[in-house]
N, C-alpha and C positions, 0 to 999 in steps of 0.2 A: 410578493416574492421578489428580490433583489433581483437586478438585472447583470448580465454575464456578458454583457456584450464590451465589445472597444479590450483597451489593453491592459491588460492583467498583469501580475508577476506571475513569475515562472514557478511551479510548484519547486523549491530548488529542495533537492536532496544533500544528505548531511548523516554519511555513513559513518558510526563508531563500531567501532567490537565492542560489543558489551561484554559477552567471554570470549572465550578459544575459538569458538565454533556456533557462536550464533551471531550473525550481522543484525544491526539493527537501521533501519534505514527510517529518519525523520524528513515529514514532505510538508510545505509551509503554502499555503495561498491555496486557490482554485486548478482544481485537476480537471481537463477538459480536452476537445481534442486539439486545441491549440498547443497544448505539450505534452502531449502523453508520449509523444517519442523521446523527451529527456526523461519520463516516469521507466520506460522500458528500458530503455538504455540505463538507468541506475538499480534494475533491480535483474537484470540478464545479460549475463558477461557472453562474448562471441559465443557464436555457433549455437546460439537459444541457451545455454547452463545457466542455472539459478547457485547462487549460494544455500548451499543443501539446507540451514535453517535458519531463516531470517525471519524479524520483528518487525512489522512497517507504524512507526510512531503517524497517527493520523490525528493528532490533538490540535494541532497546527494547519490543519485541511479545514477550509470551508466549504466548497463545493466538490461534487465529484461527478460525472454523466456518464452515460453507456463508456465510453471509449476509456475512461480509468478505469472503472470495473472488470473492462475486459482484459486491459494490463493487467490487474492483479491475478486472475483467471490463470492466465497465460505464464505466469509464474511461479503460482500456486500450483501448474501439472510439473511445470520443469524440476522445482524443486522437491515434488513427490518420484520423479525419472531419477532423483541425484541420491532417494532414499531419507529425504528430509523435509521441512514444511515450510511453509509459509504462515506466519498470524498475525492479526491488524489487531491494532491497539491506542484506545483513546480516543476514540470517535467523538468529537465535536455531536450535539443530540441531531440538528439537522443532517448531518453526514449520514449517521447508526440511522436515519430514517430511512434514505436512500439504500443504504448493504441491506436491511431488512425486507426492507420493501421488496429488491430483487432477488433474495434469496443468497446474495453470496455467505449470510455467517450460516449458511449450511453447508453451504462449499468447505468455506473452512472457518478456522478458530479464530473469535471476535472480541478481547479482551476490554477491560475499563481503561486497563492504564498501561505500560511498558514494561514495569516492574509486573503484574499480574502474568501477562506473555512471557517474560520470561523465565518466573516460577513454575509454571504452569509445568 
């Protein structure tokens, strides 16, 4: 198993509109608790709000630990409070081992690719 330790890049987010009304947020490197507060902060504007239906492109994520999962969580209620969702897409296969493993693709919707999320 790779080691996680010492200095990483920052999972850097990379907001497009894909339409009208659905953001899609791309996250690059290791998501850990080294930075899940720039994970939370790119995916919940002030006051906790989510963008009511966002796509989180995770093809570019190699690791993820409790403290990303729980960002997504946490975003995934907001933007069910705003009437809208949250779905992950492209999971690198050791990443979709981890969401599996913990149960989040029952939380929510766990697609191949970004284009699939956003047909869907």
């Amino acid at each position: 198993m790779p080691s996680h330790s010492g200095a990483r890049p920052r999972p850097l987010p990379e907001q497009t509109a894909a339409t009208e009304d659905i953001s899609v947020v791309t996250l690059h490197g290791a998501i850990d608790h080294h930075n899940v507060d720039d994970l939370s902060d790119s995916l919940l504007f002030p006051h906790g709000a989510a963008t009511a239906r966002t796509v989180i492109n995770l093809s570019a994520v190699t690791f993820i630990d409790s403290s990303g999962i729980n960002a997504f969580i946490t975003a995934h209620h907001a933007a069910q409070r705003a009437g809208g969702w949250l779905r992950l897409a492209g999971p690198v296969a050791s990443v979709l081992r981890i969401i599996e493993m913990v149960g989040l693709d029952e939380i929510m919707d766990c697609y191949p690719s970004t284009r699939r999320a956003l047909a869907a």
